[in-house]
VOPAGU-2260 file (C-alpha; in pm, 1 decimal, decimal comma):
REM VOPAGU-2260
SITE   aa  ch    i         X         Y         Z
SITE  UNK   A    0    -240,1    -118,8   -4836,9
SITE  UNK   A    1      57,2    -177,0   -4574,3
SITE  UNK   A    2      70,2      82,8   -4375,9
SITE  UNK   A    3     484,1     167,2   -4337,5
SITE  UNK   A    4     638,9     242,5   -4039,7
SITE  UNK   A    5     885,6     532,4   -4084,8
SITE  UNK   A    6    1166,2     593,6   -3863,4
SITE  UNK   A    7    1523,0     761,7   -3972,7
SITE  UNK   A    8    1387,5     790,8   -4348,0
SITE  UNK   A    9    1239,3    1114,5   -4373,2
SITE  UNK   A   10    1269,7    1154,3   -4735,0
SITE  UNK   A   11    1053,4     838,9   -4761,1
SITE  UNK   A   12     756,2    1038,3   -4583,0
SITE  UNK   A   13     815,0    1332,9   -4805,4
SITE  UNK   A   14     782,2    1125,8   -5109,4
SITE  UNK   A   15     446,7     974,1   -5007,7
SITE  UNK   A   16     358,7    1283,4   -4871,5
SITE  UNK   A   17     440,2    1439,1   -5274,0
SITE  UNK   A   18     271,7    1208,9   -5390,5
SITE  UNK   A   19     -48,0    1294,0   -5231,7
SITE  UNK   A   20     -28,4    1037,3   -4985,4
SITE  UNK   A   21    -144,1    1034,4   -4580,2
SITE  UNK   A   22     140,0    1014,2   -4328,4
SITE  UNK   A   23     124,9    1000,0   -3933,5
SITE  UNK   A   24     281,0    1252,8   -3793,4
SITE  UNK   A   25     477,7    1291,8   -3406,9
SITE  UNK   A   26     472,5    1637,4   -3251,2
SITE  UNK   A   27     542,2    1714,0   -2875,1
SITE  UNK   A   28     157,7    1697,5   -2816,6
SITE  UNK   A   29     -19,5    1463,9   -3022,8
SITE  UNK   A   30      18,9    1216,4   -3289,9
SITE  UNK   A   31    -120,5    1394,2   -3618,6
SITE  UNK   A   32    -272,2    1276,3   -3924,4
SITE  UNK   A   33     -87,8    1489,8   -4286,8
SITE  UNK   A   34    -142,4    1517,2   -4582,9
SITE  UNK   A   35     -64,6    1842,6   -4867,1
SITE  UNK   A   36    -194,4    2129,3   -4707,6
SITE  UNK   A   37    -262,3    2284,0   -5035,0
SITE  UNK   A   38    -426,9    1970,9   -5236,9
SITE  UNK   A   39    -828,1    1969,8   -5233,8
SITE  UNK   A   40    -825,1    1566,3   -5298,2
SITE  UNK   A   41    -626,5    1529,9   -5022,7
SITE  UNK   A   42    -766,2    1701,9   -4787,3
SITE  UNK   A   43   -1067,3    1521,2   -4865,7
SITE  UNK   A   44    -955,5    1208,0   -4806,1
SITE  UNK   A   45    -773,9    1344,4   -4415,0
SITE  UNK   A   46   -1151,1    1411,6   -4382,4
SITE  UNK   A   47   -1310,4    1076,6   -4502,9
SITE  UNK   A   48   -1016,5     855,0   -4309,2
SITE  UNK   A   49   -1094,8    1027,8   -3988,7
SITE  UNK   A   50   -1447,9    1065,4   -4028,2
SITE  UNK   A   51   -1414,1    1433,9   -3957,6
SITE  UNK   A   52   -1752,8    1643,2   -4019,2
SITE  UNK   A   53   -1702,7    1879,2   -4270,1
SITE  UNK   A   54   -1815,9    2175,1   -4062,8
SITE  UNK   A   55   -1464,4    2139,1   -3878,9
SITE  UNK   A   56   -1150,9    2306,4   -4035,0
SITE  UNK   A   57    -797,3    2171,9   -4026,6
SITE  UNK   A   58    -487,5    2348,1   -3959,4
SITE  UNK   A   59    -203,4    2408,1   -4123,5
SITE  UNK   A   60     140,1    2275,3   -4031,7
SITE  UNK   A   61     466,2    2513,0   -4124,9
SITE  UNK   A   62     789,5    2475,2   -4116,8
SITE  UNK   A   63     848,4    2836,0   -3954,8
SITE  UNK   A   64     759,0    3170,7   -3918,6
SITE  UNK   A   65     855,8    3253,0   -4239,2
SITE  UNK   A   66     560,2    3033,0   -4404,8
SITE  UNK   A   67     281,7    3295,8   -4250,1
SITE  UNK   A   68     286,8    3553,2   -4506,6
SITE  UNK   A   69     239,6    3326,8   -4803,7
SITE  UNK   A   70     -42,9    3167,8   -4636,4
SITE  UNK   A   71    -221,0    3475,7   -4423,3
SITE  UNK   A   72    -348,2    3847,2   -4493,3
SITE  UNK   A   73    -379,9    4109,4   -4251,8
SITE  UNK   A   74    -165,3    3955,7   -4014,8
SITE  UNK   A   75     -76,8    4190,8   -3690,5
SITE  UNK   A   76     242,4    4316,5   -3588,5
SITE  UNK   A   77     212,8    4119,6   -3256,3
SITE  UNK   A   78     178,3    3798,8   -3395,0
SITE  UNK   A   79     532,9    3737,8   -3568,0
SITE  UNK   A   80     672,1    3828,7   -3197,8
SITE  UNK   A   81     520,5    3528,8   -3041,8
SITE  UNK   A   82     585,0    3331,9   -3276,8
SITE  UNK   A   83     920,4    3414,7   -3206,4
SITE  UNK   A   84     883,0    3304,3   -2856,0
SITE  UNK   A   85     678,0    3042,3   -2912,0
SITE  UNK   A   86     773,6    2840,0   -3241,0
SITE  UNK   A   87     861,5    2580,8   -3250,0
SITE  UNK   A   88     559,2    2473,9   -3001,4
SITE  UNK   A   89     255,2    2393,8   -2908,0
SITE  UNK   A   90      60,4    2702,6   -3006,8
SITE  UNK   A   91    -172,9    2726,8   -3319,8
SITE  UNK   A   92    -269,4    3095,7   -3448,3
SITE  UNK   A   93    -549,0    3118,5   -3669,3
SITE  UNK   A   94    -523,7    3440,5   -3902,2
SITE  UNK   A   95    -737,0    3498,3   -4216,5
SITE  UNK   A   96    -626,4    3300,9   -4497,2
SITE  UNK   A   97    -542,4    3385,9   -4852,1
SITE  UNK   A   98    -738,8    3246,0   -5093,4
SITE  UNK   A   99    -462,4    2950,0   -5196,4
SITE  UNK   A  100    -558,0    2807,8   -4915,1
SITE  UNK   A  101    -887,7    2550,6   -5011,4
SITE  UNK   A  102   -1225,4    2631,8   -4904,3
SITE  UNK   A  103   -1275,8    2304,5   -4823,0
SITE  UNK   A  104    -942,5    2299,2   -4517,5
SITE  UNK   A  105   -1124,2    2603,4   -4393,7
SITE  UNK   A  106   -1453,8    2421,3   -4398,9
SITE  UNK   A  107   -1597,9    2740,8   -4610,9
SITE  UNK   A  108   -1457,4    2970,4   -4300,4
SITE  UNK   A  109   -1193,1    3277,7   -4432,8
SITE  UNK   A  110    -956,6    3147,1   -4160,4
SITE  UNK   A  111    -697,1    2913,1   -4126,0
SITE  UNK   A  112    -472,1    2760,8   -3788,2
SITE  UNK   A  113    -108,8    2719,0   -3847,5
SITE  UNK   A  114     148,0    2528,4   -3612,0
SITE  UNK   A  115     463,0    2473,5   -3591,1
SITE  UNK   A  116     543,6    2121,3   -3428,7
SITE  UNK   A  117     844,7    2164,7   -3186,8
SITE  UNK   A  118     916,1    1763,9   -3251,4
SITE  UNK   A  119    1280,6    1672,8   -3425,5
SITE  UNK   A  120    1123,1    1454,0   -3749,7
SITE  UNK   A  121     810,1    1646,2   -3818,6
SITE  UNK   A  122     949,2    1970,1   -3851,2
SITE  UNK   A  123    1271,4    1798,8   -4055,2
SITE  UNK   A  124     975,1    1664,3   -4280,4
SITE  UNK   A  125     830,9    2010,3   -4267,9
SITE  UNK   A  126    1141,2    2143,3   -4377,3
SITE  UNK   A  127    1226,2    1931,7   -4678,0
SITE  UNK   A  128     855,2    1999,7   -4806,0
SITE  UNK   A  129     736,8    2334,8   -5016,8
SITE  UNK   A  130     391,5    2263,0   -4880,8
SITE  UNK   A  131     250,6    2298,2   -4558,9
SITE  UNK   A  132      95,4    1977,3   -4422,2
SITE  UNK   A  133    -257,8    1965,8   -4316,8
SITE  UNK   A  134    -252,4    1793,6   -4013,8
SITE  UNK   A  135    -546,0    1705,2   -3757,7
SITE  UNK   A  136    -507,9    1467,0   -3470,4
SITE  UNK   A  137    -470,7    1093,4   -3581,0
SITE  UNK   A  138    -740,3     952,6   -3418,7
SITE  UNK   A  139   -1111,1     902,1   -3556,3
SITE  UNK   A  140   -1335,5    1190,8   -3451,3
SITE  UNK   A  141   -1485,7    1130,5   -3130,0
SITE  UNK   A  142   -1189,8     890,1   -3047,6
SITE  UNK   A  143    -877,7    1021,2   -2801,8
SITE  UNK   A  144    -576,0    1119,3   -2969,6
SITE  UNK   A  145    -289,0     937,2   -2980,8
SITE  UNK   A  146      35,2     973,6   -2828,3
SITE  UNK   A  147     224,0     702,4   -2993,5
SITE  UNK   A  148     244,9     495,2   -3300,6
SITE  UNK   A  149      65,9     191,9   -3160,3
SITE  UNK   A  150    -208,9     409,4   -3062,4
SITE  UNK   A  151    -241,2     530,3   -3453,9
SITE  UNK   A  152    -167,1     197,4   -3614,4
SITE  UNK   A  153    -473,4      93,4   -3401,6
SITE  UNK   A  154    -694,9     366,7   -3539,2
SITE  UNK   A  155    -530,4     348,7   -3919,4
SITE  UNK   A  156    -333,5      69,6   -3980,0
SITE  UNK   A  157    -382,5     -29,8   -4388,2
SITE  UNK   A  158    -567,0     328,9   -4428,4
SITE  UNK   A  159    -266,3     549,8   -4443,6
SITE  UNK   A  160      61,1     551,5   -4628,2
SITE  UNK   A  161     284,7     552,6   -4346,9
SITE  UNK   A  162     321,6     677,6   -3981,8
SITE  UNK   A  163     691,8     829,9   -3858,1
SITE  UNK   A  164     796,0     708,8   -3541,3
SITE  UNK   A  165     891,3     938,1   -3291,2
SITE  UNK   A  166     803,2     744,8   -3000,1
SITE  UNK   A  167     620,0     894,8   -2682,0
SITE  UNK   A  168     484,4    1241,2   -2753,4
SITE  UNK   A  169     625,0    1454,9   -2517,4
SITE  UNK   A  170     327,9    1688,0   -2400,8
SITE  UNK   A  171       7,3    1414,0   -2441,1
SITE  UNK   A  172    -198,4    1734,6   -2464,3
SITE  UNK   A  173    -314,0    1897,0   -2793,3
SITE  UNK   A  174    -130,4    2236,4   -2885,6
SITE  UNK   A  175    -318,0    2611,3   -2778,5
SITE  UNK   A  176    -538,4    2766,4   -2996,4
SITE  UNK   A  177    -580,2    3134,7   -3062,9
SITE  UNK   A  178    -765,0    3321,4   -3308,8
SITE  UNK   A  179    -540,5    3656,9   -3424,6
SITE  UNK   A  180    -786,3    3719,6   -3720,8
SITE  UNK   A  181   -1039,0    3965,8   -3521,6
SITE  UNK   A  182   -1009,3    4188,0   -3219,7
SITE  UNK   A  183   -1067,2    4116,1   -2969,9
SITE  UNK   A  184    -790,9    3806,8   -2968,2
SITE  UNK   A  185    -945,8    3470,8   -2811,9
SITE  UNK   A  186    -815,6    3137,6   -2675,8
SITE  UNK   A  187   -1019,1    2938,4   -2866,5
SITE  UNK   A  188    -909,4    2588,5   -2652,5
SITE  UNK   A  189    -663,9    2560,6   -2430,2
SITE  UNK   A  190    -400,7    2315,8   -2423,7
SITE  UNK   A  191     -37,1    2292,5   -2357,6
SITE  UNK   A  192      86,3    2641,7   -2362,0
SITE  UNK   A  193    -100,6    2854,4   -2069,4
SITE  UNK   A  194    -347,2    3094,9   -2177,8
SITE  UNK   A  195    -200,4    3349,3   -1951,8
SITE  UNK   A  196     196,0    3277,2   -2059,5
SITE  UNK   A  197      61,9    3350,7   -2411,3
SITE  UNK   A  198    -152,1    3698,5   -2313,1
SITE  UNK   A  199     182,6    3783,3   -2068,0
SITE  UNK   A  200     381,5    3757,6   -2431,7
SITE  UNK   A  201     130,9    3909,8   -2601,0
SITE  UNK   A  202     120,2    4248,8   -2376,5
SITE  UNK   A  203     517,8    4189,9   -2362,4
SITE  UNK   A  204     471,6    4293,9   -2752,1
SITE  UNK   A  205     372,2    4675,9   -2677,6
SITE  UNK   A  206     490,3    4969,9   -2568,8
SITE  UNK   A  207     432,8    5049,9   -2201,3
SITE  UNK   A  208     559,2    5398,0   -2134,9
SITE  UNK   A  209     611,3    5506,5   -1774,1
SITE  UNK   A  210     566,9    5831,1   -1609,7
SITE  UNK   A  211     630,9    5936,9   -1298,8
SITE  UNK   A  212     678,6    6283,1   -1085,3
SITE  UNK   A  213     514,1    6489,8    -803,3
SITE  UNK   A  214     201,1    6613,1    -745,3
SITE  UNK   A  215     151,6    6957,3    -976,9
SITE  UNK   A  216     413,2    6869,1   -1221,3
SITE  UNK   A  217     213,8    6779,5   -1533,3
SITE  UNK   A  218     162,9    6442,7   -1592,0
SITE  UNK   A  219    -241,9    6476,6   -1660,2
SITE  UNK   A  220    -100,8    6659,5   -1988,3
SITE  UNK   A  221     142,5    6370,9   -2071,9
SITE  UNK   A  222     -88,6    6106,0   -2033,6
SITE  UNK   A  223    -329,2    6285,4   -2214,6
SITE  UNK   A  224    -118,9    6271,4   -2519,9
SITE  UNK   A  225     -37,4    5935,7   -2498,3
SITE  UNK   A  226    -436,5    5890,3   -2507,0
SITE  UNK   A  227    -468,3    6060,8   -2825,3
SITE  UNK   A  228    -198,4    5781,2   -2958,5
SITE  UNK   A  229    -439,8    5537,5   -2857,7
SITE  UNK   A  230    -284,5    5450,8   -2482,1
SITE  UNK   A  231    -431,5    5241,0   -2202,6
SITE  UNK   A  232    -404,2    5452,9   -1954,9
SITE  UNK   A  233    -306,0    5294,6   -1570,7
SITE  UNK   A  234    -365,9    5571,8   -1337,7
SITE  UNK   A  235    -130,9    5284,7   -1004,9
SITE  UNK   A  236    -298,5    5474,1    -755,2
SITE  UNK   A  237    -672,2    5463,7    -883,6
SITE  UNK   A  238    -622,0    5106,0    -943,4
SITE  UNK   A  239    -454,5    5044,2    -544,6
SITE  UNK   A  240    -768,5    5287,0    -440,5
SITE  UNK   A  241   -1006,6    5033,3    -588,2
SITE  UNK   A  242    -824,0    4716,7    -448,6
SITE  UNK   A  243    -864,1    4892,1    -123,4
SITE  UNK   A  244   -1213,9    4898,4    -161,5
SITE  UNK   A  245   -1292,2    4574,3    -279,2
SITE  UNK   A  246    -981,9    4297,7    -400,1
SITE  UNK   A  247   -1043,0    4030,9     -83,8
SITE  UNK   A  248    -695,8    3865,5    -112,0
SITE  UNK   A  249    -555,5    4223,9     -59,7
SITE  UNK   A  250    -774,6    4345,6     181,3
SITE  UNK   A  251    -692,5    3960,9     387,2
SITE  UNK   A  252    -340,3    4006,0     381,1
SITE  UNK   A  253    -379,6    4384,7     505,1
SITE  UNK   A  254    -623,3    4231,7     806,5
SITE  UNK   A  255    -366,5    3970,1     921,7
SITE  UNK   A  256     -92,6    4193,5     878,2
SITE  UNK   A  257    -238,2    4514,7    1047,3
SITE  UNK   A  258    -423,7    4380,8    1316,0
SITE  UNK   A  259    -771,4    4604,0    1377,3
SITE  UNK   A  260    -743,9    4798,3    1041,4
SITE  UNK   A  261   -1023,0    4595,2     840,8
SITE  UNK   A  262   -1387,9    4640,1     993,7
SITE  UNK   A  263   -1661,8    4438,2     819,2
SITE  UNK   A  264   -1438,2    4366,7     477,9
SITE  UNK   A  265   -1349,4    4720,6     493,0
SITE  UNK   A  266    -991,9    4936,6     497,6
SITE  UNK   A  267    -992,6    5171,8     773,7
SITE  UNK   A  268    -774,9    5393,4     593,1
SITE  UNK   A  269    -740,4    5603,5     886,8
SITE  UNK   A  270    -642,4    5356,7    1117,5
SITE  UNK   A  271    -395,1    5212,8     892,5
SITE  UNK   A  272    -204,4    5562,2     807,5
SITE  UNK   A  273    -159,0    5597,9    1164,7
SITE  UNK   A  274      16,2    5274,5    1171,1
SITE  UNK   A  275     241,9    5288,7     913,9
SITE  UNK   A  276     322,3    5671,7     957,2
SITE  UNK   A  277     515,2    5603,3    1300,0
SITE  UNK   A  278     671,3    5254,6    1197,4
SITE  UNK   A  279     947,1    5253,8     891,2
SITE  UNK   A  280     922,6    4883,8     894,2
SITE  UNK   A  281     551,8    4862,8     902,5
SITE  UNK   A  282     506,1    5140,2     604,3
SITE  UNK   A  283     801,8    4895,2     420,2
SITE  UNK   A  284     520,9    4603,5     513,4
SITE  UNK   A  285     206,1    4794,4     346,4
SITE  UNK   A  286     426,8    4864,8      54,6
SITE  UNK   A  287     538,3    4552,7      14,2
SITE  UNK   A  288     170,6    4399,7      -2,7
SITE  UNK   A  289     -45,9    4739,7    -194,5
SITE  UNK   A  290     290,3    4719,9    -476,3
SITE  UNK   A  291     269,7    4359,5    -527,5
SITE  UNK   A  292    -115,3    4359,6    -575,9
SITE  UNK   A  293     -76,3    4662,0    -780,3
SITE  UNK   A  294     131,3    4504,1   -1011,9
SITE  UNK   A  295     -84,8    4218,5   -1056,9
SITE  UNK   A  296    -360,0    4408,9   -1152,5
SITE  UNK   A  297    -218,2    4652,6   -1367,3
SITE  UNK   A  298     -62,5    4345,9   -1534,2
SITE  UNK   A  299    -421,1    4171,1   -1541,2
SITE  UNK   A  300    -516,4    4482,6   -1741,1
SITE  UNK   A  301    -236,2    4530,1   -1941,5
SITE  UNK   A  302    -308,7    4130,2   -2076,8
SITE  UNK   A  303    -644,3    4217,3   -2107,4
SITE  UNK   A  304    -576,4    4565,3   -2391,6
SITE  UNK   A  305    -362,0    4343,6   -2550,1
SITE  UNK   A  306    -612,9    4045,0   -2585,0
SITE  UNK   A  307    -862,2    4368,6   -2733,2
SITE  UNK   A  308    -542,5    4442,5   -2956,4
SITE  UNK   A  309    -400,2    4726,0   -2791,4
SITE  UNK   A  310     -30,8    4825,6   -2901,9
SITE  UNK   A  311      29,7    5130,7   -2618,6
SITE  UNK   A  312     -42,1    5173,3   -2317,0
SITE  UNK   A  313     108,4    5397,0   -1961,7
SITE  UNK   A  314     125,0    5336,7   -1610,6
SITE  UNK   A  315      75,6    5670,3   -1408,9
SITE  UNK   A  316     259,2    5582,6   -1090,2
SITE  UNK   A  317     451,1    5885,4    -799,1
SITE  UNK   A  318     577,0    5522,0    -690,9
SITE  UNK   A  319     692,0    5368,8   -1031,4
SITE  UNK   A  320    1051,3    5350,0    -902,5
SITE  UNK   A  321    1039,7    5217,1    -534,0
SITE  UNK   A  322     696,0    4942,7    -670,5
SITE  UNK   A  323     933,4    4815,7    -936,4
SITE  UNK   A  324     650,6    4901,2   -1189,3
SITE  UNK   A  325     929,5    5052,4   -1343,0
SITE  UNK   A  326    1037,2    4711,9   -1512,2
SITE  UNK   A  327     747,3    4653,6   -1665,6
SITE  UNK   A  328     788,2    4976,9   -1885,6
SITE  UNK   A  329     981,3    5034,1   -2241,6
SITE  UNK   A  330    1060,8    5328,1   -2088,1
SITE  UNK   A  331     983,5    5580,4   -1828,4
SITE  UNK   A  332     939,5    5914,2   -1845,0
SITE  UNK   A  333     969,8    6135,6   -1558,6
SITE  UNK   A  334     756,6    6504,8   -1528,0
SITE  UNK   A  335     912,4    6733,7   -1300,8
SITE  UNK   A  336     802,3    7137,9   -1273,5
SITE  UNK   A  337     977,4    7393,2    -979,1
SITE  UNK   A  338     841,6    7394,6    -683,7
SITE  UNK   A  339     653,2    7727,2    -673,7
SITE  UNK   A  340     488,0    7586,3   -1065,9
SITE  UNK   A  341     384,3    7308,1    -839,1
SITE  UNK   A  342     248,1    7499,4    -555,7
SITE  UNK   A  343      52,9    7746,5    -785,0
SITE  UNK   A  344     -92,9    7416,5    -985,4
SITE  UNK   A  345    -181,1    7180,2    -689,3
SITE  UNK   A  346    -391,8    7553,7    -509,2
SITE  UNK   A  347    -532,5    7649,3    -780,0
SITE  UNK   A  348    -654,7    7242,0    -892,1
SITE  UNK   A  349    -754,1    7140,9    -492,6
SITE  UNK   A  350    -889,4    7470,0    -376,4
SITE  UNK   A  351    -629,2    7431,1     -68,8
SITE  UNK   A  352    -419,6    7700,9     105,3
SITE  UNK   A  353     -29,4    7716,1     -13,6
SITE  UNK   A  354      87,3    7633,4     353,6
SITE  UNK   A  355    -104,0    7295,0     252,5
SITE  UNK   A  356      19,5    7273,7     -89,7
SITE  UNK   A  357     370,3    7335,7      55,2
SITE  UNK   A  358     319,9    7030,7     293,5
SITE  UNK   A  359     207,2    6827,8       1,0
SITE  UNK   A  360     507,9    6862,0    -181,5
SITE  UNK   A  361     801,3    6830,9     134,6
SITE  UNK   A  362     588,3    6494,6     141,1
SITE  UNK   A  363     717,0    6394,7    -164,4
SITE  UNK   A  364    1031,6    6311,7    -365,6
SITE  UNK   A  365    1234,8    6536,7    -499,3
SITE  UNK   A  366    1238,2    6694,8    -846,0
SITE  UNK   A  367    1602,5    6492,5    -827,8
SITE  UNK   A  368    1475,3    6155,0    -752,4
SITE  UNK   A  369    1255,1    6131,5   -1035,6
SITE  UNK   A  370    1500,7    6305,3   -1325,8
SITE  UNK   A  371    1819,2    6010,4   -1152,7
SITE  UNK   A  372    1576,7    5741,3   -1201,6
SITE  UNK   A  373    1410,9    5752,4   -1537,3
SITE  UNK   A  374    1507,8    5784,7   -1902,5
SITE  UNK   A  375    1364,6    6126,6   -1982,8
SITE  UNK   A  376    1297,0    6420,4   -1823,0
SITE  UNK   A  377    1090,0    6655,0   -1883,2
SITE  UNK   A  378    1065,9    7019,7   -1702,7
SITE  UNK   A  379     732,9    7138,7   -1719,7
SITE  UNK   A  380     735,0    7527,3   -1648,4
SITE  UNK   A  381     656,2    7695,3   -1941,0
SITE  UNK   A  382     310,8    7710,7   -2089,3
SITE  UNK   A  383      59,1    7398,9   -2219,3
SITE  UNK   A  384     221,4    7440,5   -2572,4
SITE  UNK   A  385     530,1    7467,9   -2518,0
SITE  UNK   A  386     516,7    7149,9   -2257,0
SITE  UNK   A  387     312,1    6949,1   -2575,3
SITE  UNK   A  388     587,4    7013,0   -2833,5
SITE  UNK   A  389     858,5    6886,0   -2597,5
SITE  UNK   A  390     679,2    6574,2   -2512,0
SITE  UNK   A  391     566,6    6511,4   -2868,5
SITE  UNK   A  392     917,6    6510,1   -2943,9
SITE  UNK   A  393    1011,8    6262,2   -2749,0
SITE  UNK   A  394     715,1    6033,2   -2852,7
SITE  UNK   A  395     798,5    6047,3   -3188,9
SITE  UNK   A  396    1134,3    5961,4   -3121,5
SITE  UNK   A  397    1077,6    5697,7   -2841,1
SITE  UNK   A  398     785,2    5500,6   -3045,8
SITE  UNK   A  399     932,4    5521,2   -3348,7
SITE  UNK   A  400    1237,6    5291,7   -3197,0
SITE  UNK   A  401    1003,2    5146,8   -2930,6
C-alpha cells in the first residue's frame, strides 16, 4: 500500500476515512493518527499500527460542541461553557460515554476524551464526516510524536491510507487533558492549554455573589443562606488574617515596604496600624499589597471549589468595592441596617460598651457608600424572618438569571 499524501482534497480523506481506512491527521499540537471513531475493526487496527497496549484508551475527535451530547451522559453544566472558550483547541475533556461508543476505544473504561482540533483541514474533515474520528498521536507508542508529515511518513509510510498535509503543527505539544466525568475535576496531563487558564474558566462558570456592608448590619444571615444553596463561603478578611500570619511573599513585601514591622517572619500588627493610621499614602501602600494578595487567594480558592465542582460561591468583604473584589462577582449585594440596629447588634455580639460600638461604626463607611456601589440593597431592620424572605427573594431571582 502507497501511502497518499493529501493536501487541498479533503473529500479524498473522507472517503478513505468512510471506507474504514487510517488517515494522518494535522492539528495545532500534534500530528494524529484517525480512523471511524465509532467502528470496532477500525479501531483495532489504530491500535495494532501503532502498537498501542490495549489498556490505553483513545479519544474522540468532534467537529464541535454540538457532537458531546450524542456521545456523553451526565455531562455538567460547566463543561459546554469551556468548551465555548476553548474549542476549537487544544483541550481534551473526558466525560462518561454512552454506550455507542466501543468498549474496546475506551479500553473497557465507561469514559471517553473528546477534542476538537483548532487546525483549518482537520476540523474541515471533521466537518464533512457524521462520525467522530478516533485519533491518537501518529507516532508508534514509546516513539515522540510528530509534528509534521515527514515525521509520520517515517513512522507509517505504506501502513496507512493517507496523511493530510498541513505542514508545521503549530503548538508541537500534545493538547490538555481533563477528566469532567467525577468530582472532583482533574488535569489528567498537561499540555498546551495551562492548567490554571482552564480552572480560571472553569470558576469563571459560577456564580460568585458579593456582599458587602458594616459591621452589625447582617451579613452572617446572608451568607448563611447562600450556604444552605450550597455556597463557598470567602469570609476577605479571615483569609487576609491568615496571610498575615503565614503567606511569606506577603509578609516580604510588607517587611521591605514597612521597615521594622516584621519580627522573626512575623506581622507586628501593632506596629504596622500605627504606621499606616497617620500616613494616607502609606495606608494606600498596605492596601495596595493585603488587596492584591487577597485576591489571589480568594481566587486560588475559588479555582479550587470549582475543580471539586462547586457552582456558587460568596466573597464576604467591608472592602469589596475599594479591593476591586467587586469584579470578580456576578453580582454584589450590599447589607445595610440603621445605625442604632447596628449599635444594639455589634454590643450585644462583642460584649463592648455603645461609646465603643459607636466608634466602630464612625470608622466605617456609610450606609450610602455601600447601597451607591452595589446592585442590591438590602435594609436589614426588621426581624430574622422578615430579613430571610427579602433576601430569598432576591436569590431566587438573581440565580435563576445568574
Amino acid at each position: 500500500m502507497k501511502t497518499k499524501i493529501i493536501t487541498e482534497e479533503i473529500g479524498t480523506a473522507a472517503e478513505l476515512l468512510r471506507r474504514g481506512g487510517l488517515v494522518a491527521v494535522p492539528t495545532e499540537t500534534v500530528y494524529g493518527l484517525a480512523g471511524c471513531g465509532l467502528d470496532a475493526a477500525v479501531i483495532e487496527k489504530i491500535y495494532e499500527v501503532k502498537g498501542r497496549p490495549a489498556v490505553k484508551p483513545i479519544s474522540l475527535m468532534v467537529s464541535g460542541s454540538e457532537a458531546i451530547d450524542g456521545l456523553c451522559e451526565d455531562v455538567p453544566e460547566a463543561v459546554k461553557a469551556l468548551t465555548g472558550r476553548f474549542w476549537p483547541g487544544p483541550l481534551t475533556i473526558v466525560l462518561k460515554a454512552k454506550p455507542l461508543v466501543p468498549e474496546i476505544l475506551r479500553a473497557g473504561g465507561e469514559t471517553v476524551g473528546l477534542r476538537c482540533p483548532r487546525q483549518e483541514q482537520t476540523l474541515a474533515l471533521l466537518q464533512t464526516l457524521d462520525f467522530p474520528l478516533a485519533v491518537p498521536s501518529a507516532n508508534p507508542s514509546g516513539e515522540s510524536s510528530p509534528k509534521n508529515t515527514e515525521q509520520v511518513l517515517l513512522y507509517f509510510d505504506g501502513k496507512i491510507e493517507a496523511v493530510i498535509d498541513g505542514g508545521e503543527c503549530e503548538l508541537g505539544l500534545e493538547s490538555t487533558v481533563a477528566d469532567f466525568s467525577r468530582t472532583p475535576y482533574r488535569i489528567l496531563r498537561q499540555g498546551s492549554l495551562p492548567a490554571e487558564k482552564l480552572m480560571d474558566a472553569l470558576a469563571d462558570t459560577m456564580t460568585i455573589v458579593g456582599i458587602t456592608g458594616g459591621s452589625g448590619c447582617g451579613k452572617t444571615t446572608a451568607l448563611y443562606e447562600l450556604e444552605k444553596r450550597g455556597a463557598l463561603i470567602l469570609d476577605c478578611d479571615a483569609v487576609y488574617h491568615e496571610l498575615l500570619e503565614g503567606d511569606k511573599a506577603m509578609i516580604a513585601e510588607l517587611d521591605a515596604a514597612f521597615t521594622g514591622t516584621v519580627s522573626e517572619g512575623r506581622v507586628r500588627r501593632d506596629l504596622l496600624s500605627e504606621i499606616v493610621f497617620r500616613d494616607a499614602e502609606k495606608l494606600k501602600k498596605l492596601n495596595e499589597i493585603t488587596h492584591r494578595h487577597v485576591r489571589a487567594e480568594t481566587n486560588r480558592r475559588l479555582r479550587e471549589w470549582a475543580m471539586q465542582g462547586g457552582r456558587l460561591a460568596a466573597l464576604d468583604a467591608i472592602e469589596l468595592i475599594s479591593s476591586g473584589t467587586a469584579d470578580r462577582c456576578d453580582f454584589t449585594l450590599a447589607v445595610v441596617a440603621s445605625d442604632e440596629t447596628r449599635i444594639r447588634r455589634i454590643m450585644a455580639r462583642d460584649g463592648i460598651s455603645r461609646e465603643r460600638a459607636e466608634l466602630r461604626i464612625r470608622a466605617q463607611r456609610p450606609n450610602e457608600y455601600f447601597e451607591q456601589n452595589c446592585d442590591v440593597t438590602l435594609h436589614n431592620d426588621g426581624d430574622l424572618e422578615q430579613f430571610q424572605k427579602q433576601l430569598n427573594d432576591v436569590l431566587e431571582e438573581r440565580l435563576k438569571h445568574g
